[in-house]
N, C-alpha and C positions, 0 to 999 in steps of 0.2 A: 607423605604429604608434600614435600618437600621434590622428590619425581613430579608426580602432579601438577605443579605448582610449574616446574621449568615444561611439561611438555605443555600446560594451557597458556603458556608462555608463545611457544614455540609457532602454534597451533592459530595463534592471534591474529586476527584479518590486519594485512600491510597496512590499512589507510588510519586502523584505530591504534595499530604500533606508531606510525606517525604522530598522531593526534596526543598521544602518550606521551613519545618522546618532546613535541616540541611545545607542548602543552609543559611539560614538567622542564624545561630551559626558560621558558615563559616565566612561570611560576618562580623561578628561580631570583629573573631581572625583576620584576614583580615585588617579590619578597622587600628585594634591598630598595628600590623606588618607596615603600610601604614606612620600612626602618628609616629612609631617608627624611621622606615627611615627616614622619613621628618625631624624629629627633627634634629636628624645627620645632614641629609644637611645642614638643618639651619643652624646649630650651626657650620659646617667647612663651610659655603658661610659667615655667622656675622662677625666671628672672624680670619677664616685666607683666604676669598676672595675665585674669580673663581677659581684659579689657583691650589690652595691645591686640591677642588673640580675635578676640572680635572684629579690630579694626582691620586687620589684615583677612580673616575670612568675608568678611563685607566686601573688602576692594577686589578680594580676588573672586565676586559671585560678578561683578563689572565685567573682569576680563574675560573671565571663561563666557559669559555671554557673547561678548564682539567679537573674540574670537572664533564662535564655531560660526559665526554669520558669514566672519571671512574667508573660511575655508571652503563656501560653497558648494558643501556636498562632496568638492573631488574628492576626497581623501578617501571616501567608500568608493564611488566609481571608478576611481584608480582600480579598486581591487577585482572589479569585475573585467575591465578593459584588459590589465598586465597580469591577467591570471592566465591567457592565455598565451606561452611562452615565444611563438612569434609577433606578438605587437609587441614586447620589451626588446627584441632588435630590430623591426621593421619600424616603429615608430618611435622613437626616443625624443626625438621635436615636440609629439604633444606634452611630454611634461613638465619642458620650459614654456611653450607657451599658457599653458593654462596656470599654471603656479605664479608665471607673471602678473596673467590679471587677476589672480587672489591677491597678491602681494601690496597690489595697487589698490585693490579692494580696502585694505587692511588697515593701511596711509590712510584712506578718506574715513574711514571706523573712527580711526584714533585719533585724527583730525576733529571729529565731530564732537566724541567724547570730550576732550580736553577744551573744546571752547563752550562745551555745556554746563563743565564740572560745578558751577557756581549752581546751576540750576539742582541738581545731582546730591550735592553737596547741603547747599542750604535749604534747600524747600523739598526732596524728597525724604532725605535723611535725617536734616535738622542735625548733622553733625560736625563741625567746623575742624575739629577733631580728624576725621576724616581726609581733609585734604593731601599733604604730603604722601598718603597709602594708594591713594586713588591715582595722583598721578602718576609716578612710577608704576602702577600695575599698568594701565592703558599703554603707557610706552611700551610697552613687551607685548602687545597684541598682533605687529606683524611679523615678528620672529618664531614667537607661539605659533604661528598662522605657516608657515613656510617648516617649521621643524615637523605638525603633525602632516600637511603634504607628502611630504619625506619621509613619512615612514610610514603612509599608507601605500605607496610605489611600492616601497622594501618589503611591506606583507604582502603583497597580491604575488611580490616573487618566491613569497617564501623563504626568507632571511628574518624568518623569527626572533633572533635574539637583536637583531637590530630595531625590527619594532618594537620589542619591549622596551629594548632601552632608552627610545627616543618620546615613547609612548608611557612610558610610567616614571623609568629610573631616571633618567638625566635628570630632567628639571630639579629636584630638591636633591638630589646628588650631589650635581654640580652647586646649587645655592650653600650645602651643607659645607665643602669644601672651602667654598671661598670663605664663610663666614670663619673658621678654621681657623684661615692664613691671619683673617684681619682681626681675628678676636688674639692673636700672638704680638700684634704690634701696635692695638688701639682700643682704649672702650668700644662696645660695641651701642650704637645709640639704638632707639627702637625701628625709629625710619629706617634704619641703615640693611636693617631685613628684606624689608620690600626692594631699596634698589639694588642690594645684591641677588634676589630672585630677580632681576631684571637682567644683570649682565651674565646670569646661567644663560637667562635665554637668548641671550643674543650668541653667546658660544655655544650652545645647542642647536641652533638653528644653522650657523656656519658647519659645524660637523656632519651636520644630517643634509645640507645641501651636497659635500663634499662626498659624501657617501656614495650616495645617488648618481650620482657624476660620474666618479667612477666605475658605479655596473653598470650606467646605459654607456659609458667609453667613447662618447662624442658629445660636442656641446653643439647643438644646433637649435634654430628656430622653426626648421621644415618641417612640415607634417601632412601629411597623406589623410590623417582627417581634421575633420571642421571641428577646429577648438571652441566654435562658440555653440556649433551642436552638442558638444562634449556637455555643455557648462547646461546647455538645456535637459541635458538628460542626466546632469547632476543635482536638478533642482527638487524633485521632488528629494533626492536624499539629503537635503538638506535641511528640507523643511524637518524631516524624523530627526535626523541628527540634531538642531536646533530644540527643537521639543525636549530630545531624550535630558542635554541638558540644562535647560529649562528647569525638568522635572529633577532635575541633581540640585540645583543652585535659588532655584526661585524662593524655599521657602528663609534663607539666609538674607535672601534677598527682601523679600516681606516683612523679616524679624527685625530687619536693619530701620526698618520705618516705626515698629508698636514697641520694641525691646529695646533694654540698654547692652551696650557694649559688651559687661559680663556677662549675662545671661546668652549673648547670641557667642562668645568665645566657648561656653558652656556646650551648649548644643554643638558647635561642629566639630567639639572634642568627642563628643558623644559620637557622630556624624561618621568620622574619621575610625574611628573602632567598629562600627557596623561596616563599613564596605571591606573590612577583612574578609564577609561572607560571599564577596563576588570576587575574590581569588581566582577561584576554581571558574567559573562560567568564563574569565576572561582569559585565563588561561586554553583551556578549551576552545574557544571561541578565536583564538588568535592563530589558529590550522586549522580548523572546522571551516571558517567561509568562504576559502578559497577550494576546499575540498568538496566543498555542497555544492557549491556554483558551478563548478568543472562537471558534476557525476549530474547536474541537473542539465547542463546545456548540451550534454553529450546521451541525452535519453536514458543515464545508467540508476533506473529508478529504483533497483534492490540494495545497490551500494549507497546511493543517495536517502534512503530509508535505511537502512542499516547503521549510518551515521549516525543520523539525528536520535536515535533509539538507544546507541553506546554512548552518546555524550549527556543525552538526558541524564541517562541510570547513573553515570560517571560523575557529572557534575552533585546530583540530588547527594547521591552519598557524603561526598566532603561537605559542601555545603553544612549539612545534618550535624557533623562530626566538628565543624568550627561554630555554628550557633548552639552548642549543647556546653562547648568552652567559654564561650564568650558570656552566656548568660549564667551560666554557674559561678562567673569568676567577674562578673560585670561591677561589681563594689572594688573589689582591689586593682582593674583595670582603669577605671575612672582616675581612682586615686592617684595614679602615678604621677597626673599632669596635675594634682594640686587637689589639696581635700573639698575646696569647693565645684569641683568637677564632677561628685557625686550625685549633685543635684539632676544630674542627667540622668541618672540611669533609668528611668521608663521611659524615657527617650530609646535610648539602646535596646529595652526588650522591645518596643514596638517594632523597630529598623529592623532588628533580628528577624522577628515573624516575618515580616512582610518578605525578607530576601528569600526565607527559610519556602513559603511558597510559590515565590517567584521562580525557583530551582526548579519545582515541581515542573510547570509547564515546559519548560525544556526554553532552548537558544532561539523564542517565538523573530526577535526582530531582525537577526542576522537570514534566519530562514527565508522570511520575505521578501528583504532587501536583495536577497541573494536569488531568487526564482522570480524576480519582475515581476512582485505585489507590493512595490514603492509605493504608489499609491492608496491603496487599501492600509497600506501600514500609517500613511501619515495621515487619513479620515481618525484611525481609530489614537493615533498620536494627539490629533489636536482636541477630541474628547477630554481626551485622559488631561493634559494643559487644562482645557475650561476647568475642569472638578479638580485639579489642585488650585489653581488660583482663586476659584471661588471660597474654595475649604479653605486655604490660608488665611481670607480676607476675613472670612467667618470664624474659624478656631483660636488664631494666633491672638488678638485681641482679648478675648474671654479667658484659652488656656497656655496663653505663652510657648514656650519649646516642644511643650507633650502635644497641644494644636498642633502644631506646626507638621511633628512626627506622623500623625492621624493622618493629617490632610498628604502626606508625603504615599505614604502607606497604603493608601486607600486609592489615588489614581494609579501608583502603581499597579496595583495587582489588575484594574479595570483594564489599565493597557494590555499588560501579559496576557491575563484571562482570554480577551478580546480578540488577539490575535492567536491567541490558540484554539478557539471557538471555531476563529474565521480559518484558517488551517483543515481544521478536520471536516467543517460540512463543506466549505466548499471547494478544498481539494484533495478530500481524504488524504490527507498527510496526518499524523500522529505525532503530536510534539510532547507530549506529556506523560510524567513515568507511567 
């Protein structure tokens, strides 16, 4: 068995040894970004309850909103422009200019936010509570906004472990660290979490411009193409992008207006233990799109279906293998962050399902994005938005957190479904195991 084993090894198509190996480096920075958040949590559910918890997943459903606004789509069309390894030294100008006007983007985001907060604060939320969490997240909107730049450049070259780290591990890494240093020489107050996740990102963002810097090896503003064409043809992927998270953060977002503070800390502890099932697709998916986009722009349709076919069947498995964990063990995992965290748990089976079939259809929105059907993906994106926001407005009122889970659950899968539908009639592609 054990022969076998090394010659189906041996035998293994190069792009799915790829896909393996950087898929599992991924997985790796992944992991510890995961342990990194969690800790966080832990440590504001231990020491200052649901309640603190809520306040900070509330300010942080703000940011992540303004943020992916700011980022303008580049961050995916990076990956399709610098996947092809002449424009990462023919062109190294466009990704100061365009990262420039995200940047400036980001300014006027958080400019806006902050002189609304009163609006946000007292007549959306009705939390006053809220204040000090909310402004320190906004402030970190255009750091956030320039770190994920930065490390859609460094995937489209194939420096995986730097996307992950900039992309999952830093941010509460780095937050986790500092709290560290300051919980050794001071109380630590509740606020004090939010603005130390804030100067993470500001030394997140320096590092990952810094990076960059260094592989394109000149700093210039010249560019051979029309950066404001770039930005045009970054827009429908933004609009996806925007949606995807949307459909991550809206129902927090929701909860923050019908729920109190414990109840929505409740849920994103819930929240936070279900997207362990998207391990695997992200990991995958972090050498799959630069690998689909190339085998598709270059007509290689056996390789480019060969792909999509090993990462389905690859992903589905794990997947399978961490929601049979997760729900068998969903009571003592709750518990960890505090006996009243149990109250989730059909929260968590429902999130399970839903990812458990979302595997099934295989990597539908990378696929898209990646063979210029941006369009088509973001008709069947802003569906899937109407029917979660409808379902929120509807669920969350009547059934609180489990609402909220349904309505989460149920545009998701209409998205996936939708474009794995739209995939196989009308481009006989196969994305489903």
């Amino acid at each position: 068995m054990k022969k076998q084993l090394i010659k189906k090894l041996k035998n293994t198509n190069p792009d799915q040894k790829d896909v393996l190996k950087k898929g599992f480096y991924f997985l790796i920075f992944r992991g510890v970004g995961i342990i990194a958040g969690y800790l966080f949590t832990l440590y504001i559910t231990n020491v200052f309850g649901a309640k603190v918890n809520g306040l900070i997943s509330l300010s942080f459903s703000v940011f992540m909103f303004a943020s992916i606004i700011g980022r303008l789509g580049i961050d995916v069309n990076f990956l399709r422009f610098y996947a092809k390894p002449e424009n990462w030294k023919k062109d190294p100008g466009l990704f100061y200019r365009v990262v420039s006007k995200s940047f400036l983007v980001s300014l006027v985001l958080m400019g806006l936010l902050l002189w609304a907060q009163d609006f946000f604060i007292l007549h959306i939320f009705k939390k006053n509570q809220l204040e000090p969490y909310y402004f320190w997240s906004v402030l970190g909107i255009p750091f956030w906004t320039i770190t994920m730049l930065c490390a859609g450049a460094l995937r489209a070259k194939g420096l995986n472990n730097w996307f992950a780290f900039f992309n999952n591990t830093g941010r509460f890494l780095l937050t986790i660290l500092l709290l560290a240093v300051v919980y050794l020489f001071s109380t630590v107050a509740p606020v004090m979490l939010i603005q130390l996740h804030f100067w993470a990102l500001v030394v997140l963002a320096l590092i990952a411009f810094w990076v960059v810097s260094r592989e394109l090896k000149q700093l210039t503003l010249k560019s051979g193409t029309n950066s404001w064409r770039f930005l045009r043809e970054s827009f429908p992927m933004l609009l996806s992008s925007t949606i995807m998270v949307f459909l991550g953060w809206l129902d927090t977002f929701i909860l923050g207006i019908y729920e109190t503070d414990e109840n929505i800390g409740i849920y994103n502890a819930a929240l936070k233990l279900a997207l362990v099932t998207s391990f695997s697709i992200e990991a995958i998916n972090s050498s799959l799109a630069p690998k689909i986009a190339n085998a598709y722009v270059n007509n290689l349709k056996e390789r480019f279906l060969g792909l999509i076919k090993f990462s389905t069947r690859l992903n589905f498995s794990l997947t399978v293998l961490i929601v049979m964990i997760l729900l068998v063990f969903n009571q003592w995992f709750l518990g960890i962050f505090g006996e009243e965290f149990k109250a989730g748990s059909m929260v968590l089976i429902i999130l399970c399902a839903i990812h458990l079939i979302n595997s099934a259809v295989g990597s539908v929105g990378i696929i898209m994005q990646m063979t210029g059907k941006q369009k088509q993906y973001q008709y069947i994106a802003f569906i899937s938005l109407g029917i979660n926001l409808l379902l929120n407005f509807i669920l969350i009122p009547r059934y609180g957190i489990n609402g909220a889970a349904v309505a989460t659950a149920i545009s998701l899968s209409v998205w996936n479904v939708s474009g794995c539908v739209y995939l196989k009639r009308k481009e006989n592609i196969r994305t489903y195991i």
